[in-house]
N, C-alpha and C positions, 0 to 999 in steps of 0.2 A: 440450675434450671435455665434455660432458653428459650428466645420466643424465635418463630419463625415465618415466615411470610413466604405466601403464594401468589400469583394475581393469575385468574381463570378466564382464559376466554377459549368464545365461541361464535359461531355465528347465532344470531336473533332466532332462536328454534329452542326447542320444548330441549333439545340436546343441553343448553347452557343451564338451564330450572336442572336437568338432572343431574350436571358436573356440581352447581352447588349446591344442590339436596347434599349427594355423595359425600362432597366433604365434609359438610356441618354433620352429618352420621358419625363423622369417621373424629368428631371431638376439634374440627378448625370454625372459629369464629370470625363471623364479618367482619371487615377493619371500611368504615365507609363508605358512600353510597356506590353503589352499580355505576358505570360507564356503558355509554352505547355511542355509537359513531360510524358513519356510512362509508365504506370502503369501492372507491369506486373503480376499483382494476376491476373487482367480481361483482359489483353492482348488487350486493345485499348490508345487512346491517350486523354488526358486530359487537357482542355485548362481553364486557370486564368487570369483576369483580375482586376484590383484593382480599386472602384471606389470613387469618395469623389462629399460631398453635403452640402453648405454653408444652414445650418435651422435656425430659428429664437428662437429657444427654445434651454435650455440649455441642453448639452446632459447628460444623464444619462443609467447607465447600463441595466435597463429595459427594453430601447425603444426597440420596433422594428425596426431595421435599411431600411428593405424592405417595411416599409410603411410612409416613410417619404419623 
């Protein structure tokens, strides 16, 4: 078994609530709190989230991390 890490971002928009609705669906758990931070080249706010997912396969650098 393996565990695997994602970190999700988005901009500050109802889009980043559904990238991590989606995952935690899809069986990946929070790994600590939310990030947000003001990006000023596009002058909006940008929010991260870091997620991890116990797979059954061992991991390697190739995988897709978003379709696991």
């Amino acid at each position: 078994m393996s565990k695997i890490y994602r970190l999700l971002t988005e901009d500050d928009t109802s889009d980043f609530c559904h990238k991590v609705s989606l995952a935690l669906s899809k069986g990946w758990e929070l790994h600590g709190a939310p990030s947000i931070a003001f990006d000023p080249v596009r002058g909006v706010m940008r929010c991260a989230q870091a997620v991890t997912k116990d797979i059954e396969t061992a991991y390697h650098p190739e995988m897709k991390l978003g379709q696991q």
